[in-house]
N, C-alpha and C positions, 0 to 999 in steps of 0.2 A: 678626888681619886687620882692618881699617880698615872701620866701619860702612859708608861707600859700596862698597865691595868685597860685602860681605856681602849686602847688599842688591841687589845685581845677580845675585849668584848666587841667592839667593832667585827673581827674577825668572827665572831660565832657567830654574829646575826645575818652575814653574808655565804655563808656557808652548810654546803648538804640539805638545800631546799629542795624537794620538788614541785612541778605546776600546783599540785593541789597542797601543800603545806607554806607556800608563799604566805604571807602576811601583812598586811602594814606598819610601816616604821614610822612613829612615833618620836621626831626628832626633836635634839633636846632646844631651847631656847637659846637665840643667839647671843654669844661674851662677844657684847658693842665695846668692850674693852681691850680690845684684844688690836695687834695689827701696829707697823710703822706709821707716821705720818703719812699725809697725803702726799706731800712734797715728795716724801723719800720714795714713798711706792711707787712715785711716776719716773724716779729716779731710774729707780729696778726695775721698771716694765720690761719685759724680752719673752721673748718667743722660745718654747723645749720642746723637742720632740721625743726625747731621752728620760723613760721613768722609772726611777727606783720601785722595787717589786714591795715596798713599802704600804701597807694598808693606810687609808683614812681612818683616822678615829672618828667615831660617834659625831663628835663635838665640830671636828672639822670639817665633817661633812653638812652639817647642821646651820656652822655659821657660812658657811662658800652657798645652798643654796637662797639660803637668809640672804646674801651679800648679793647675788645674782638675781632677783628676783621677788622678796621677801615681803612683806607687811611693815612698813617702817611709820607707817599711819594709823592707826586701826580704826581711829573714831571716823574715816573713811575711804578704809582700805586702799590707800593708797601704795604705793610700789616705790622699791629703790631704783627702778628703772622707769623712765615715763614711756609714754606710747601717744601716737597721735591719737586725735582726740578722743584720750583715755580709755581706746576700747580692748586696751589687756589682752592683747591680741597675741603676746608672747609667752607661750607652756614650754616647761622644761621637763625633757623627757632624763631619764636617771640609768646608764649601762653600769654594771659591774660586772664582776666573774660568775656570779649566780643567777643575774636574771635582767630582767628592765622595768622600771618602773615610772611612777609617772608623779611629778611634785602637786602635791596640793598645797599653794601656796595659804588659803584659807587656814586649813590644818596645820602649815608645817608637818606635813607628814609625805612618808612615801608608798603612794599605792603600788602593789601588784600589775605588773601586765602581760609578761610572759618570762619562766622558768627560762634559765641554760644562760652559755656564754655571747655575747650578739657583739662583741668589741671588734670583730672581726670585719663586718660591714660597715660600720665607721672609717677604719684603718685603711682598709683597701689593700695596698701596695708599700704603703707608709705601716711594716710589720710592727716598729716600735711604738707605734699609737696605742695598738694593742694590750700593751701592757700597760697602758696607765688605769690605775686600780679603777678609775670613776672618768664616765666621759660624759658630757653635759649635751641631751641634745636639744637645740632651739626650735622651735617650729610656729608659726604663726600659724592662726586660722583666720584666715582671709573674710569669712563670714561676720566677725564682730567690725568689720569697719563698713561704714556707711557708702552708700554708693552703687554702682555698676560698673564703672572701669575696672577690669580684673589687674592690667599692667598698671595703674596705678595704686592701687592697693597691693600691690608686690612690691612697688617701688616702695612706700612705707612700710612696711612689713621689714623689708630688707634693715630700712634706716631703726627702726623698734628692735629689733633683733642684735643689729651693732652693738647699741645700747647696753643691752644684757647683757653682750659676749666681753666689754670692755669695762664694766661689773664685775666678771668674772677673773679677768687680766688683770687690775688692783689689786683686788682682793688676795690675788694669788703671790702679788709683788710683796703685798703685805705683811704677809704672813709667812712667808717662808715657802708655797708652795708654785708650782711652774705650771705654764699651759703656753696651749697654741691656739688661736682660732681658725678651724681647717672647713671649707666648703664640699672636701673631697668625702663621697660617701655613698652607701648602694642605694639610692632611693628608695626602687621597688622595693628590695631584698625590708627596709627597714619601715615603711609603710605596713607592712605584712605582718610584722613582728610586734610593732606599737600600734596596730590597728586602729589607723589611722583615718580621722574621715572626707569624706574629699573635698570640703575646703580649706584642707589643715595643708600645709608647705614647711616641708623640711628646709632649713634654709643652711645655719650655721651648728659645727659644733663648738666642742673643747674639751678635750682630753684634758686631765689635772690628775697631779701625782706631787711625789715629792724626788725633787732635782738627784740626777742618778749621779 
């Protein structure tokens, strides 16, 4: 299929939803062929705050949470990101213009969580974070790691969630597309919206778009 083909269809599945007509995305399998070298993409690492009003296709949406996060193991579910002792303690929550969603990385799929535009409690004061078509949020639940020190298990949480965020920051060198890793963001406002449970910690995002 022909990248403007793709990129249309993209645009119809994110668009004129409402709460009860949301759906799950069914994303497609990751092209592990795709992308500069490692070398080069650490080359091109850099930071945008600036995003073309450009949609994500299907595909690029597909391999970025793949790339972020994904099943790169299956015979034991393993992750492209590791996590101390491997309690997968980092969910990526999915903002666009239509709604928010939540990654099942099991499925590669993207569930439903709540209708409308939410990029705006990300963004803050930072207006042009706003418009990056797709912003990735990090969240840890503090519950899958073993123990009782809550500040210790922040403190890994924190370092597990880097992990992801700089996942994200390759992949984006990679491939032609830009992000930022921004901490700035409404907490409350966004707890509320991805209903969230309280040993879940919003921690980092990333806005990702393509270079305005």
């Amino acid at each position: 299929m022909k990248p403007i083909a793709i990129a249309i269809m993209s645009a119809l599945l994110f668009s004129g939803l409402s709460a009860q007509e949301m759906k799950p995305i069914k994303l497609n399998a990751p092209d592990k062929s795709k992308g500069l070298n490692i070398m080069k993409a650490l080359e091109l690492r850099a930071s945008y705050r600036e995003f073309a009003d450009t949609p994500l296709s299907l595909q690029e949406l597909s391999d970025l949470l793949w790339a972020a996060n994904g099943i790169n193991r299956p015979e034991k579910s393993g992750r492209t990101a590791p996590s101390a002792m491997n309690a997968q303690d980092v969910d990526i929550y999915v903002l666009t213009s239509e709604g928010a969603y939540f990654y099942d990385f099991k499925q590669h799929t993207l569930n439903p969580v709540a209708a409308g535009d939410h990029r705006n409690l990300v963004a803050g004061r930072q207006v042009s974070v706003a418009a990056a078509p797709v912003i990735l949020i990090m969240v840890s639940d503090l519950a899958r790691f073993r123990g009782e020190d809550e500040n210790q298990k922040m403190k890994t949480a924190c370092i597990d969630v880097g992990t992801v965020s700089q996942n994200i920051a390759l992949f984006c060198s990679g491939t032609g597309l830009v992000t930022v890793p921004r901490m700035g963001m409404d907490q409350e406002g966004l707890r509320k919206v991805l209903q969230l449970k309280e040993s879940q910690r919003l921690i980092l995002n990333n806005p990702v778009g393509h270079r305005k």
